[in-house]
Wavefront OBJ file of the C-alpha trace (Angstrom):
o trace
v -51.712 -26.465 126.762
v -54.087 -28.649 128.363
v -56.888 -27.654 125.844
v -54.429 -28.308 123.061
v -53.900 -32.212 124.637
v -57.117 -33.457 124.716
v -57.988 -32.207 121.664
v -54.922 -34.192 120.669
v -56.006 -37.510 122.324
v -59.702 -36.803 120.464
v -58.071 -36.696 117.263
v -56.031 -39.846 117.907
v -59.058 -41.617 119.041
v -61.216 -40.958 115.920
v -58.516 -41.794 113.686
v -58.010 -45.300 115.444
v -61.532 -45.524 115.288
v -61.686 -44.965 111.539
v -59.161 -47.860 111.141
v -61.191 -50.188 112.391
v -63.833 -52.554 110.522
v -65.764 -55.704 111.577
v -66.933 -57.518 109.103
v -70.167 -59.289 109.754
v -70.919 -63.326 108.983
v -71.759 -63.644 105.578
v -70.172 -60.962 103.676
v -66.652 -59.698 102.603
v -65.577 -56.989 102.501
v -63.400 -55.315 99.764
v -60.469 -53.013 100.412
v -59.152 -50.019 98.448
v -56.116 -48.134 99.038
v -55.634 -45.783 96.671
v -58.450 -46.634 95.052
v -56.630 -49.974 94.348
v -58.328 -53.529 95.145
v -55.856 -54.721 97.735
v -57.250 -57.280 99.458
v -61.323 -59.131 100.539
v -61.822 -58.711 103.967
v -63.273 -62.051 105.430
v -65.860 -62.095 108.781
v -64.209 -60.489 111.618
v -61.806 -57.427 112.635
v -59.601 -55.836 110.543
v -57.703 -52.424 110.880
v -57.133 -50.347 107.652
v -55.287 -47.382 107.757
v -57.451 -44.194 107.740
v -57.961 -41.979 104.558
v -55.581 -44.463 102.172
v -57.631 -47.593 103.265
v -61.202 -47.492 102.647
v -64.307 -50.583 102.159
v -64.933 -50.644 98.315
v -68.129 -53.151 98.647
v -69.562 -55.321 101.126
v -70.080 -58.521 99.020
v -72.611 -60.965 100.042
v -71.381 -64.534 100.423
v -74.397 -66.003 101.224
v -76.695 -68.417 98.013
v -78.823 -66.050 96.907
v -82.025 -66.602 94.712
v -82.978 -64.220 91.843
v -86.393 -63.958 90.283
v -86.589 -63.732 86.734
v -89.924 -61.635 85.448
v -92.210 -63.133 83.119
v -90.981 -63.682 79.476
v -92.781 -63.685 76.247
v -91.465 -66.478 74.457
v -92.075 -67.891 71.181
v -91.370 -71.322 70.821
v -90.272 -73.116 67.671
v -93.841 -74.219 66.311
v -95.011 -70.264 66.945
v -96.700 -70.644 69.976
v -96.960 -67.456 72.072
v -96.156 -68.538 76.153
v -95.183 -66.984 79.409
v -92.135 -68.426 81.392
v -91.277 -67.576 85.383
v -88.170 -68.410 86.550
v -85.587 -68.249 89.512
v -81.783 -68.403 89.500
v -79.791 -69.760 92.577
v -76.475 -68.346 92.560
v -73.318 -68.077 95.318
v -70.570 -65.587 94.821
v -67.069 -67.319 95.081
v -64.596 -64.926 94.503
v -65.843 -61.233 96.151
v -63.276 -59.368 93.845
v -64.350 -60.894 91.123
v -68.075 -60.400 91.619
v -67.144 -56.658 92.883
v -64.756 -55.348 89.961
v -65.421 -57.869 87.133
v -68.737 -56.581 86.427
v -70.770 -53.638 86.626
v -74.375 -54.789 88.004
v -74.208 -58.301 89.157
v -77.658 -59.130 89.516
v -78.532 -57.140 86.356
v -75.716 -59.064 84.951
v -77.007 -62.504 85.706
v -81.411 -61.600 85.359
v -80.618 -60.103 81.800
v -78.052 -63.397 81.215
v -80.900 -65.462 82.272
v -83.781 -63.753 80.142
v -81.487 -64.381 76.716
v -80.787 -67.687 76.877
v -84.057 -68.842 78.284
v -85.632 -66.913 74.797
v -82.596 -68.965 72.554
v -83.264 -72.310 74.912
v -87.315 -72.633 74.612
v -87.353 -70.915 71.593
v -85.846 -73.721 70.006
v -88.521 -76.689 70.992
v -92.222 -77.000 70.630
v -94.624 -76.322 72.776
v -95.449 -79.612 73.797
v -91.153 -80.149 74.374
v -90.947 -76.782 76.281
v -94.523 -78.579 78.676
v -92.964 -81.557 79.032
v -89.099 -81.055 79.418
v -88.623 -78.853 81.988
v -86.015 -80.533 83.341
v -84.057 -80.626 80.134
v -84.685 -76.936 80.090
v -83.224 -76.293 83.427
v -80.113 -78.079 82.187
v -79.088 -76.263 79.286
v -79.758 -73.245 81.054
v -77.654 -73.956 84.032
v -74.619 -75.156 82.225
v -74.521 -72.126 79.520
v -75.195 -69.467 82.261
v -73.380 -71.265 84.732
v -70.202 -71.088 82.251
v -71.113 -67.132 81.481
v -70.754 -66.065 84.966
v -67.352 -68.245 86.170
v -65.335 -65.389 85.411
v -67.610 -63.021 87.412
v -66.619 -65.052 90.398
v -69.862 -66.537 90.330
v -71.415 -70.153 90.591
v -75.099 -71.174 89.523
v -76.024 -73.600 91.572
v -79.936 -73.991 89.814
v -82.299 -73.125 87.766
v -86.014 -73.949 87.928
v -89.068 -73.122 85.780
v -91.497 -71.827 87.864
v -94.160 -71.571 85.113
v -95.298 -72.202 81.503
v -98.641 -70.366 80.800
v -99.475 -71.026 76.601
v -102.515 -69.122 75.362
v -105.967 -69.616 76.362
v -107.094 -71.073 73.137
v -104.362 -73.529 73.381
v -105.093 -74.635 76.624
v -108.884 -75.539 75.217
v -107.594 -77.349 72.822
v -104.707 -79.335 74.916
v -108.064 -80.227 77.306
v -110.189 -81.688 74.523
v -106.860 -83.338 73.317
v -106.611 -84.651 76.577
v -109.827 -85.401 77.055
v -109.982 -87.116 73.751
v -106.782 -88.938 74.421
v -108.840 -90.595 77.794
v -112.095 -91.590 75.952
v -109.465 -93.546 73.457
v -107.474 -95.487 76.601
v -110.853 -96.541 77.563
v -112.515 -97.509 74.275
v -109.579 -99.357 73.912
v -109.574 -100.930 77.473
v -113.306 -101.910 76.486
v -112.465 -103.613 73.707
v -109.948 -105.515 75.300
v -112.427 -106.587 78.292
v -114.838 -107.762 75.257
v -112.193 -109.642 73.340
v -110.675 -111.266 76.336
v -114.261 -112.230 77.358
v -115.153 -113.763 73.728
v -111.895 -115.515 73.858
v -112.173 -116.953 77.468
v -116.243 -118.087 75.948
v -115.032 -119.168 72.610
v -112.466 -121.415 74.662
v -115.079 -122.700 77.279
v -117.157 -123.746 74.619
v -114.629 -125.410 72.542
v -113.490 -127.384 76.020
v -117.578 -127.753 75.979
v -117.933 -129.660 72.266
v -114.261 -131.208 73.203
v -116.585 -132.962 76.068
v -119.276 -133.901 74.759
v -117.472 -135.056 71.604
v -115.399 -137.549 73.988
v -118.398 -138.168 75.861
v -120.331 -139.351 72.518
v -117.420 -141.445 71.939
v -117.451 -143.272 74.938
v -121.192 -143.954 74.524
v -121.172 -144.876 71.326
v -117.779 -147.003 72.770
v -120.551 -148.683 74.996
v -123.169 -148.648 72.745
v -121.022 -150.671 70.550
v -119.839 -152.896 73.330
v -123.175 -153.531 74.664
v -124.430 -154.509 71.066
v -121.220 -156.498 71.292
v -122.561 -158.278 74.027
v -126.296 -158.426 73.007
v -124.961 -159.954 69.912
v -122.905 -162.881 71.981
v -125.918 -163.534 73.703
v -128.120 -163.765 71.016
v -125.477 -165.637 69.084
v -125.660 -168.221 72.411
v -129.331 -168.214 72.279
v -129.824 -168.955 68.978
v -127.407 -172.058 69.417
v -129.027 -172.957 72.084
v -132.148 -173.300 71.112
v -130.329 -174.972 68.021
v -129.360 -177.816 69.855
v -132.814 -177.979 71.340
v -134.558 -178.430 67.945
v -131.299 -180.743 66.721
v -132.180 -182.638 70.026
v -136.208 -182.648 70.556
v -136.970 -182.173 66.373
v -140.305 -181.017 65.551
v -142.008 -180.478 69.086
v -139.147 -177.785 70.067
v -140.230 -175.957 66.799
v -143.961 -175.648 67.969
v -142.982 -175.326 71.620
v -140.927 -172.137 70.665
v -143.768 -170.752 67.505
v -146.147 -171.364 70.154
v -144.697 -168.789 72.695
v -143.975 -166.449 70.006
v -147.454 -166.516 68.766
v -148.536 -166.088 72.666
v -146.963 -163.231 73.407
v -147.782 -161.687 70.079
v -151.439 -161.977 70.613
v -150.708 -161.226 74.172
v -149.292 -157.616 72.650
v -152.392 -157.291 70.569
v -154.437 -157.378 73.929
v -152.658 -154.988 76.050
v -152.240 -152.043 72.933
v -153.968 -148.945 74.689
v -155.021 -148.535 70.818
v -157.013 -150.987 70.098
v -160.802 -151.060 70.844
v -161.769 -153.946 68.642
v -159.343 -156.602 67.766
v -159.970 -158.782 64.724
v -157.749 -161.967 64.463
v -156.357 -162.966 60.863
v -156.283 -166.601 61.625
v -159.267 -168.784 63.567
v -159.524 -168.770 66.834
v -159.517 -172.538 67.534
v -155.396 -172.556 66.144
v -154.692 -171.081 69.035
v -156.207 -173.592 71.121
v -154.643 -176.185 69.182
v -151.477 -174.633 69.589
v -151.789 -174.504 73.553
v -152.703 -178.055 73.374
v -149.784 -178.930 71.467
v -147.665 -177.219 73.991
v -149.210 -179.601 76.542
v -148.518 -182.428 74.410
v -144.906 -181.288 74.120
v -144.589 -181.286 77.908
v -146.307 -184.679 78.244
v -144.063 -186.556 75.912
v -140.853 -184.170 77.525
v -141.562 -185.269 80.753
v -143.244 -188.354 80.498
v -146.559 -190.072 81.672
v -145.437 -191.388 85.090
v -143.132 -188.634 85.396
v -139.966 -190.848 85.252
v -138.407 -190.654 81.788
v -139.126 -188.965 78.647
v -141.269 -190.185 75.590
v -140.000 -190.525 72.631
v -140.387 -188.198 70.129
v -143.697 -188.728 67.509
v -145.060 -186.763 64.786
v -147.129 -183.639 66.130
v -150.744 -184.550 65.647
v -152.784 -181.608 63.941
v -154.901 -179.900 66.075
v -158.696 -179.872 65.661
v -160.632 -177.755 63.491
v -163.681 -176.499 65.046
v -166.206 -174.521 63.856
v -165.723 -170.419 64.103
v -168.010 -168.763 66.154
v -169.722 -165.814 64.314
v -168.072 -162.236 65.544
v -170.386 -159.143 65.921
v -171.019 -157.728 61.881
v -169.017 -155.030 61.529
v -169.978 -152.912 58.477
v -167.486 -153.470 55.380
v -166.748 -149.698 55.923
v -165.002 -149.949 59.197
v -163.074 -153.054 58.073
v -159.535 -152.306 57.215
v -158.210 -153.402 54.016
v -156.827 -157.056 53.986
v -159.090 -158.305 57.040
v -161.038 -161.301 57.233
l 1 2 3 4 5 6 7 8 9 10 11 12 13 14 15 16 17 18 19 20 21 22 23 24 25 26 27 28 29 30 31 32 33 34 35 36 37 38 39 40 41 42 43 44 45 46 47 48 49 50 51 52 53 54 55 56 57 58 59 60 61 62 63 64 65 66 67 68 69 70 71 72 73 74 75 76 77 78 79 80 81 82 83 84 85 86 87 88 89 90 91 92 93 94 95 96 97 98 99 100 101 102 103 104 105 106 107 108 109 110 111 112 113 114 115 116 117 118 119 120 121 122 123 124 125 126 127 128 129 130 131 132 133 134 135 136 137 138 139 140 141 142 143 144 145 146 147 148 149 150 151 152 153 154 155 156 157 158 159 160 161 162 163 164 165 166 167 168 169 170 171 172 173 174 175 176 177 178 179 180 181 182 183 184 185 186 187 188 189 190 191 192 193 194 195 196 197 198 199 200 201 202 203 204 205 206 207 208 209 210 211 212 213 214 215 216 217 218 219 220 221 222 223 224 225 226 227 228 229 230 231 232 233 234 235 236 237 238 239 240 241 242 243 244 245 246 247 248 249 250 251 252 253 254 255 256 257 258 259 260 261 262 263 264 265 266 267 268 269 270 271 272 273 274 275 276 277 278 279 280 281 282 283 284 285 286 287 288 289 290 291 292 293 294 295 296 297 298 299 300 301 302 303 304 305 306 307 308 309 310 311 312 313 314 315 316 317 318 319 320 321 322 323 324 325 326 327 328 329 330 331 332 333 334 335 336
């Protein structure tokens, strides 16, 4: 009898202990009785009864990331390249994800793999380089909508990697390459032509300058003849009243200084080594004497009034001293 208890009690134990579960952070739990879904078992404990209760699948709550393989794709210009990708998911609804579908992650890598083929195959190569992000887009909202009834939500979708072939990565280089030699030709030959405008302008502000200062000397030129004119003009009346006032003695006062200052000239030329005079000698002595006789008869003989005027005598005519023979050879034409 006492046997026959405790093996009673065991029994009773196990069987409370088989209708017990703890589910574990993270994960839910699905229950079957009867082999019938009946309910998702969330973190915690939960009693089920023993042989008609049992844990279908422990579903994983938790984002998950799934690597996609590399693909061979070819892309709408027939360009061979290799794509890498990941897939973030979260499962929403574990009865869904557990019962709606056979292989989940199967499910959502082989998902992935077909319309990543139907997405880049439809662009170029050079769309499929440089979109990626419009690539992760169309991808996320087409497999994102595939899996909703699986219980499932896609959360992202990157491109880890676009590898084209070799031969078109030498060429994209010297493209490249190319591409930079152009931005810089073309920099150059902005530098130049900004630098042949900025000279082109200096000099034009240059001949603007000098142009306005040639007009201002020739302004002053112009004005100083001006003046040089008025002066002369003033001079010449001057010494019109003069000869109006003194008659013929102003006349030979003023010839007289002329003539002085011309022979004067002839003296003082670095030029000249021998001087010969076209006119005697002695008329300029009469001319200097006239010149005293002018200031005689302007001043008077006592010094108190002046003289009136008288014919100018002639001066005397004196013999010409003979000059040093020259021969006729060295004379210059017209000489005396």
């Amino acid at each position: 009898m006492g046997g026959f208890l405790i093996a009673l009690i065991v029994v009773v134990v196990v069987f409370l202990m088989m209708g017990v579960r703890v589910v574990r952070q993270g994960y839910v739990y699905t229950i079957e009785r009867l082999g019938k879904f009946t309910l998702a078992a969330n973190p915690g404990l939960h009693l089920i009864i023993p042989f008609v209760d049992r844990v279908g699948q422990k579903v994983n709550m938790m984002e998950q990331v799934l690597d996609i393989p590399g693909q061979e794709i070819i892309t709408k210009d027939n360009a061979m390249v290799g794509v890498d990708a990941v897939v973030f998911f979260q499962v929403l609804d574990a009865g869904k994800a557990a019962y709606e579908v056979a292989n989940l992650y199967g499910a959502i890598m082989a998902l992935t793999t077909t319309n990543l083929r139907t997405v880049m195959g439809s662009m170029d190569l050079d769309e499929t380089l440089s979109k990626r992000d419009e690539i992760n887009a169309r991808l996320l909202s087409v497999i994102d909508h595939a899996t909703s009834p699986w219980g499932v939500k896609i959360t992202r979708i990157e491109i880890k990697d676009i590898r084209p072939p070799l031969d078109i990565s030498n060429a994209m280089a010297r493209q490249m390459k190319a591409e930079r030699e152009k931005r810089a030709e073309i920099l150059e030959a902005e530098g130049r032509r900004a630098s042949e405008i900025l000279r082109a302008e200096g000099e034009k502000q240059a001949q603007i300058l000098s142009a306005e200062g040639r007009r201002e000397a020739a302004y002053r030129d112009a004005e100083a003849r001006e003046r040089e004119a008025e002066a002369e003009a003033k001079a010449t009346t001057l010494v019109s009243d003069a000869i109006a006032q003194s008659g013929v003695q102003a006349i030979n006062y003023f010839v007289a200084q002329k003539y002085t200052e011309a022979v004067g000239k002839f003296a003082t030329s670095p030029n000249a080594k021998t001087i010969l005079f076209p006119v005697e000698a002695t008329q300029l002595i009469g001319t200097l004497g006239g010149i005293g006789e002018l200031v005689k008869e302007a001043i008077g003989p006592d010094g108190s009034s002046p003289a009136p005027p008288r014919p100018p005598q002639p001066a005397p005519r004196r013999p010409v001293q003979p000059q040093a023979s020259v021969p006729p050879s060295n004379l210059p034409s017209g000489s005396t």
